[in-house]
N, C-alpha and C positions, 0 to 999 in steps of 0.2 A: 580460426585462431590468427593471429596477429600481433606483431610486435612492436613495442612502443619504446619510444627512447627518454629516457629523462636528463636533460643537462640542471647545472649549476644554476640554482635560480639566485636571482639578486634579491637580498633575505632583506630589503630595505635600509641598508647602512650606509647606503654610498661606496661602498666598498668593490673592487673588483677582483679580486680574487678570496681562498679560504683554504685550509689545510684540510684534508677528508682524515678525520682522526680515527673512528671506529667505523667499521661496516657490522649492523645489528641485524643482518640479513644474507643470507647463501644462496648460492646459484638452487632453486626447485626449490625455495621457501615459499610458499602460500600468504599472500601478504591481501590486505585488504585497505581500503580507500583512507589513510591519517594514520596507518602503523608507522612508526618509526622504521626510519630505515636505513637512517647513518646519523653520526655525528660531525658534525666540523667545524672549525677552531674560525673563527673570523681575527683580526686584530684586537681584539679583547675581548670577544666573546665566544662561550660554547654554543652552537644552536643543535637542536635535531631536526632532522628534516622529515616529513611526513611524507608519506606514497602519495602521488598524483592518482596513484589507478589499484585497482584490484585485479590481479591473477596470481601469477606466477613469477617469482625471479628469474630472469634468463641469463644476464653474465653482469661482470662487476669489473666494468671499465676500468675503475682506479686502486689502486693501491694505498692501500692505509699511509698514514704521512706522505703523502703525497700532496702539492701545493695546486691548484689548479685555480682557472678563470672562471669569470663567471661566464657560462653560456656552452662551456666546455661538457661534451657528453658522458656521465657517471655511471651512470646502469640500463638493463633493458630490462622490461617487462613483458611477459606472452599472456595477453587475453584474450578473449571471447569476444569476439566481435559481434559475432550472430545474436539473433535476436534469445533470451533465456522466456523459457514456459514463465506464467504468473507464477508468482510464490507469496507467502506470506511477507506483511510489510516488518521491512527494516526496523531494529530498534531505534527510537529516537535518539537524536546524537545529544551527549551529554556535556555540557559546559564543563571545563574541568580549572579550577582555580590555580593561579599561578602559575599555569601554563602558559608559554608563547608556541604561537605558532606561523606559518609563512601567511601572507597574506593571499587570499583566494583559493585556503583550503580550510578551510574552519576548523572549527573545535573537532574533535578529538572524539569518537562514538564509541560501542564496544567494540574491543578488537577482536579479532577472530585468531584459534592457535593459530601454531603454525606446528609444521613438523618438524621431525628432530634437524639438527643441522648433521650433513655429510662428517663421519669420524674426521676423514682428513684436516680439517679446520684445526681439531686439538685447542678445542677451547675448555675453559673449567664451568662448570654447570653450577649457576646457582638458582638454579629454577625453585621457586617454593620458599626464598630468603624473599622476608621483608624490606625494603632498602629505596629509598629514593634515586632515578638518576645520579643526581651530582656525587652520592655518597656511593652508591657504583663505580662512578669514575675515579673516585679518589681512593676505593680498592685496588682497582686497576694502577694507578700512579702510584702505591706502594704496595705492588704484587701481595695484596691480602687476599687469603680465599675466605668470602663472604660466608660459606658453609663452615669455617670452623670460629667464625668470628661470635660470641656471646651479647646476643642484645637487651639494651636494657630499657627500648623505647615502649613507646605506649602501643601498645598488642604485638610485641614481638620484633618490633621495627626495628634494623640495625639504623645509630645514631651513629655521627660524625665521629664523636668519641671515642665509641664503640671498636670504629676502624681505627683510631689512631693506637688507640691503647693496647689493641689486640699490635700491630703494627711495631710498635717499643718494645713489646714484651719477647717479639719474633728477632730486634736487633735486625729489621732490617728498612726502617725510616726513623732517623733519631732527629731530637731537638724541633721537633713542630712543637711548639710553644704554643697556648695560648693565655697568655698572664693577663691581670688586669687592664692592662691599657688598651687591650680587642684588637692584637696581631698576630699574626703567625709567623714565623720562623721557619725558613728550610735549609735542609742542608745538606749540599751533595754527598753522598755514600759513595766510597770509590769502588769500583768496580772490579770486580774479581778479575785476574788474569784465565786466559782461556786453558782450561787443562792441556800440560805435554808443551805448553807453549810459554815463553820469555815474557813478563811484562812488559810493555808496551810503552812506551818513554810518551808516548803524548798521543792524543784522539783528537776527529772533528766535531763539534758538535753545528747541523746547521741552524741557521737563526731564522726564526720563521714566528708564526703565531705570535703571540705576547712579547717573547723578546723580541722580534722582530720591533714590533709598534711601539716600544719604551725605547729602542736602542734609537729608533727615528725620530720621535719627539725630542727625546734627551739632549741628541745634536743639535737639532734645529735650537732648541730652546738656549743651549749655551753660545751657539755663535751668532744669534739674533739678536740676543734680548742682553744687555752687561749687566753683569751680574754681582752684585756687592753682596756682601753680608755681615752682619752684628749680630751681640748676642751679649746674654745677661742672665748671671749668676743669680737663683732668689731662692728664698726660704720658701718651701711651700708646705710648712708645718700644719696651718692653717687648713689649706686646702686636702692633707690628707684626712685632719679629724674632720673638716667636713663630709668626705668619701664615704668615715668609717659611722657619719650619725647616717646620712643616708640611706648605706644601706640597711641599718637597725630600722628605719620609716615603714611603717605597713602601707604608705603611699608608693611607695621603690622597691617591696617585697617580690613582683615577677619583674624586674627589670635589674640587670646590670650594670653594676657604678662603678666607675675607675675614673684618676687623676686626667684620663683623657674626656672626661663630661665636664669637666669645669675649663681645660683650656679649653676645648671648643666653643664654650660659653665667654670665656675673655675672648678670642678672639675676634668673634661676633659684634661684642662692644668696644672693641678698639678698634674696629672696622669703621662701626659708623663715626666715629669723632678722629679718624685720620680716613677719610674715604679714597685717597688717592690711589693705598695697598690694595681697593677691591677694585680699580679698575681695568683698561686694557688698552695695550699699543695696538692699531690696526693701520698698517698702509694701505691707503685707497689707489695709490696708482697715480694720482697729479698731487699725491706728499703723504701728508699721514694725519692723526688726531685720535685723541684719547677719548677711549670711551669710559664716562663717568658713572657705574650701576649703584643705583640705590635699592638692592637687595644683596643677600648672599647667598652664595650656592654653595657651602662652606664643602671641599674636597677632604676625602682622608685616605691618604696613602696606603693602603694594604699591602704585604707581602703575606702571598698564597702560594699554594703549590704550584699553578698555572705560572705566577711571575705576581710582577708587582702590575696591581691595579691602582687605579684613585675614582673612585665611586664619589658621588658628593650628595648633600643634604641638599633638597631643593628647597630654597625661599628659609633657609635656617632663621632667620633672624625673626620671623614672626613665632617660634616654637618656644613655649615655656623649658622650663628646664627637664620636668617627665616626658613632657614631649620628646624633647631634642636626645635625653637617654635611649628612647623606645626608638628614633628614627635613625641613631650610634650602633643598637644593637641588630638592626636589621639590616643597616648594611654591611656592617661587618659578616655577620653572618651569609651575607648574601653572597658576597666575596669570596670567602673561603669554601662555599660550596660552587663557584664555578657557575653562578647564576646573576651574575653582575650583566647586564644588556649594556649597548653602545649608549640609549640614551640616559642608562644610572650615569657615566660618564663622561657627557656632554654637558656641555656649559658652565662649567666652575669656576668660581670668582676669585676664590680664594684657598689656599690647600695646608691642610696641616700632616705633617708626617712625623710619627712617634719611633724615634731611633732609640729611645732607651729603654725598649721591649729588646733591643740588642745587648745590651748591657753599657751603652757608646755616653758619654756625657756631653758631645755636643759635634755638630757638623755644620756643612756648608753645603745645605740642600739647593739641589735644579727647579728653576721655578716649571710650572705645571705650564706649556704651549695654551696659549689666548692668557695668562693670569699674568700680574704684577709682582705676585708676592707669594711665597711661601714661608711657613714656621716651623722649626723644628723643636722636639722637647726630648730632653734627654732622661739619662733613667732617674730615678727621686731615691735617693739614698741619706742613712745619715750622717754627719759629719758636724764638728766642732763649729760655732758661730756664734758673736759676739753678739749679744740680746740686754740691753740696758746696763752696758758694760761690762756682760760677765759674759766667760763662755761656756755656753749649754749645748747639748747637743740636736739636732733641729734636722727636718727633712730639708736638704735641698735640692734645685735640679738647677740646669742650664737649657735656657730656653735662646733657640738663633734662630736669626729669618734672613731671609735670601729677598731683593728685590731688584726689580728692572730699574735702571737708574735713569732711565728715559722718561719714565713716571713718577718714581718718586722718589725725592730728595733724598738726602743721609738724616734729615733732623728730621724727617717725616718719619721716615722707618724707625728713628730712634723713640719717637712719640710714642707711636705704635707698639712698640715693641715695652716700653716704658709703661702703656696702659696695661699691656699683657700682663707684665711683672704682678703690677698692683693688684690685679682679681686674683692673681694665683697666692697672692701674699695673704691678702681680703678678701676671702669670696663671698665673703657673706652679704656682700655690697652688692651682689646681683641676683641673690637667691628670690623667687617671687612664690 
């Protein structure tokens, strides 16, 4: 027998450090060669880590939240050194889709049980529930027990909903929203005072994972980059009844439509005919120069439970309009289950973020670190407006974009921002 030590491997992100968020394994679990065997938080992404080796767990160096380096030792393992009798050959290892894994430990084979975990852990048993990872995790982030949650997925499978809904009904995660525009909503729950004991005048929370990496970007981005903003009121009466034939289409019958598929659609074309907003400031070190991209990698701000991500479309501008719905509704979703990868949110050109899933009519959004330009779209309500003289009542919003004024003008952004208006007034001008 002999003991093996496993450090922090570098999960290819550039990254050097990771928060160790769940341990999915106890000291005398029986683990085999790609069982999971913890989870951990990088700067935007969850990963799970795979066993290097097959035996026995031996101790569990770190501590759940706990922030560690990369290289830093995590757990031991006790295996078998010696040589084992022939036995029958291993099943073949099976490709398992959608899964990532570390590099130079492949896919994912059958796993072998494990035994029960030691009482003392005091954890809740959902062994025998349906449930993907991410929707796991996000029982765990609003302490759901998956055994009494009702699922209504295809053979049993608890759905995202499933947990949310069970979740509201418990009163104890309220206002996760997800309305038509593909966001989510969260919203701190105060927290009980400790029995026998005074409420608490204030708490620390540390900043780490997700906030951690927005609260760093955010700085950088406002003391770098000058940041101006405009913005413009418009009718997008238009652009709902377009939404609302949409989704009647048996071409959009499995895909979701909201007022957030058509700005993402104007902003693609008023990209290319003000190309400045999709470009970027880079300092090379003997000055600087703008780099000018002729494609988009159109970004969309998400607030999840994890924090706010910005995942982006890659190569947007070559996607039809079904297209670019199916590729809206898969990052979003990807998003809010905590499967967003570093490189969903790497390289984005251009960023839209929908604040009137808040209820907010209009803000002065942080451009996205490497981008020029961001747009914000406010919630689309109705109100009084003056239509060939008379006043009717008409959907409107408020749509404002943020730019680096190192890039681009005030009349550029205004163009820009001016073509915006026009598709969301006329969409029917880019429908194909």
């Amino acid at each position: 027998m002999t003991t093996q030590t496993f450090t922090l491997p570098d999960v290819g992100e550039g990254l050097t450090e990771a928060e160790l968020v769940t341990w999915k394994v106890a000291p005398g679990d029986a683990v085999a060669i790609n069982d999971v065997i913890c989870e951990i938080e990088t700067a935007k992404s969850l990963v799970e880590l795979p066993s290097p080796h097959a035996g026995t767990v031996g101790e569990l160096l770190v501590a759940e939240g706990v922030t560690i380096e990369v290289g830093a030792p995590i757990i031991t393992f006790v295996t078998d050194a010696a040589p084992r009798p022939a036995a029958a050959p291993a099943p073949a290892a099976k490709e398992e889709g959608g899964g990532s894994v570390l590099v130079g430990y492949g896919t994912g084979g059958d796993v072998t049980s494990r035994r029960k975990r030691p009482a003392q852990r005091q954890v809740r048993s959902s062994v025998g529930v349906i449930a993907k990872p991410p929707i796991r995790k996000l029982a765990r982030d609003l302490d759901v027990d998956l055994t009494e949650v009702t699922a209504t997925g295809a053979d049993g499978e608890v759905t995202r909903d499933d947990v949310v809904q069970h979740a509201s009904q418990a009163s104890v995660f309220r206002n996760i929203s997800t309305p038509e525009w593909g966001a989510v909503r969260e919203e701190t729950v105060p927290v009980p005072a400790r029995p026998g004991s005074d409420p608490e005048r204030s708490e620390s929370i540390p900043v780490k994972g997700v906030r951690k990496a927005t609260s760093s970007a955010m700085v950088r981005s406002a003391y770098s980059a000058p940041h101006v903003t405009v913005w413009k009121e418009i009718d997008a009466t238009r652009t709902m009844e377009l939404v609302k034939r949409l989704k009647a289409s048996p071409d959009f019958a499995d895909i979701k439509v909201s007022p957030l598929l058509i700005m993402a659609r104007a902003v693609i074309w008023a990209a290319r005919r003000t190309p400045m907003v999709n470009a970027a400031w880079v300092d090379t070190g003997d000055g600087a120069e703008i780099v000018l991209r002729h494609y988009v990698n159109l970004g969309i701000a998400a607030a999840t439970p994890r924090g706010l991500l910005v995942p982006n479309i890659k190569d947007a501008q070559d996607l039809g309009l079904r297209d670019l719905a199916s590729a809206l509704n898969r990052l979003t979703l990807t998003a809010r289950e905590g499967k967003a990868t570093p490189a969903d949110q790497q390289g984005g050109t251009i960023t839209i973020t929908n604040i009137g899933v808040f209820g907010m009519d209009a803000g002065t959004p942080i451009i996205n670190p490497g981008e020029a330009g961001i747009v914000a779209m406010g919630t689309i309500s109705q109100k009084p407006w003056v239509v060939d003289g008379e006043v009717r009542p008409r959907w409107v919003t408020t749509v404002s974009g943020s730019f680096d004024h190192r890039v681009v003008d005030g009349d550029g952004m205004s163009r820009f921002l001016a073509d915006v208006a026009s598709i969301l007034e006329e969409p029917a001008l880019l429908v194909d």
